[in-house]
C-alpha positions as CSV (number, residue, x, y, z in Angstrom):
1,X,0.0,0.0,0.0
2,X,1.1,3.7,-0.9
3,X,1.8,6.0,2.0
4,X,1.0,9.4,1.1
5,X,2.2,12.7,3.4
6,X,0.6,15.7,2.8
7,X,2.3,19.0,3.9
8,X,0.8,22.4,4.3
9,X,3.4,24.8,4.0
10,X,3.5,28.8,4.8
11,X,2.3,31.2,2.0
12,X,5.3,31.9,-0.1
13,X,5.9,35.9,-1.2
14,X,6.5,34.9,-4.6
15,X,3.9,32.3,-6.0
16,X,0.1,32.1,-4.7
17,X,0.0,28.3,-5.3
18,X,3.1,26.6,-4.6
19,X,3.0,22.8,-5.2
20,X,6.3,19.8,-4.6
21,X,5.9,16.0,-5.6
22,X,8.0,13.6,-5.1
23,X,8.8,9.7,-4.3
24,X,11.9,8.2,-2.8
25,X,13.9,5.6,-4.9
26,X,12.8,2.2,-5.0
27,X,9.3,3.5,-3.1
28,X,5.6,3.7,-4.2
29,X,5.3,6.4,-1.0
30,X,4.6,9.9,-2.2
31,X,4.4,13.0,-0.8
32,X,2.5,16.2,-1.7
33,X,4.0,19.5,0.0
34,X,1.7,22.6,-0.8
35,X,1.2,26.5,-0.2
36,X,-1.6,28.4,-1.1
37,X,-5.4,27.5,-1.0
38,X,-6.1,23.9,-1.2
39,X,-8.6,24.5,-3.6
40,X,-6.4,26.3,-6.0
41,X,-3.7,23.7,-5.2
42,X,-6.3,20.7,-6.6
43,X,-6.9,23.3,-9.4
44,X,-3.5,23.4,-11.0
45,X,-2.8,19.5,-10.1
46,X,-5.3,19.1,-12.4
47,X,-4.4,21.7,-14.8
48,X,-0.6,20.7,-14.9
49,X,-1.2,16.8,-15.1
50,X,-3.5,17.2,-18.4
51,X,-0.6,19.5,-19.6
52,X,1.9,16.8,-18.9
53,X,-0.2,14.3,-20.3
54,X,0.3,15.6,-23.8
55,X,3.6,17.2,-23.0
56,X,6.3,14.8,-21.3
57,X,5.6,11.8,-24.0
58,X,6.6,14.5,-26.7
59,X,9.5,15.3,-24.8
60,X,8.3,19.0,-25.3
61,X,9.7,20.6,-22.4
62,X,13.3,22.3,-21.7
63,X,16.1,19.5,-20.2
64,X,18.6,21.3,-17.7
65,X,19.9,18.2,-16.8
66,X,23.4,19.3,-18.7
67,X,23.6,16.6,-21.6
């Protein structure tokens, strides 16, 4: 079974929704730490995973990762 944190963080001067995923190596376990209003957090999760839907398979995105 996944175990699932979820953070509330302080409001953050420069963004009114902040949101972090992430998942340790080797772990289903996730954790979800957020600022801003919960509602507006769900929002843009939704928004950005329909975006990444279409996006990430087309590898249409900018790779920092110095290759």
């Amino acid at each position: 079974m996944k175990n699932v944190s979820i953070i509330r963080e302080p409001e953050d001067p420069i963004a009114e929704t902040r949101i972090s995923l992430g998942s340790p190596r080797g772990s289903e376990d996730f954790y979800i730490v957020f600022r801003g209003d919960p509602e507006k957090v769900v929002e843009l999760l939704q928004n950005a995973l329909l975006v990444a839907r279409v996006a990430l398979p087309k590898h249409a995105y900018e790779d920092n990762r110095g290759m």
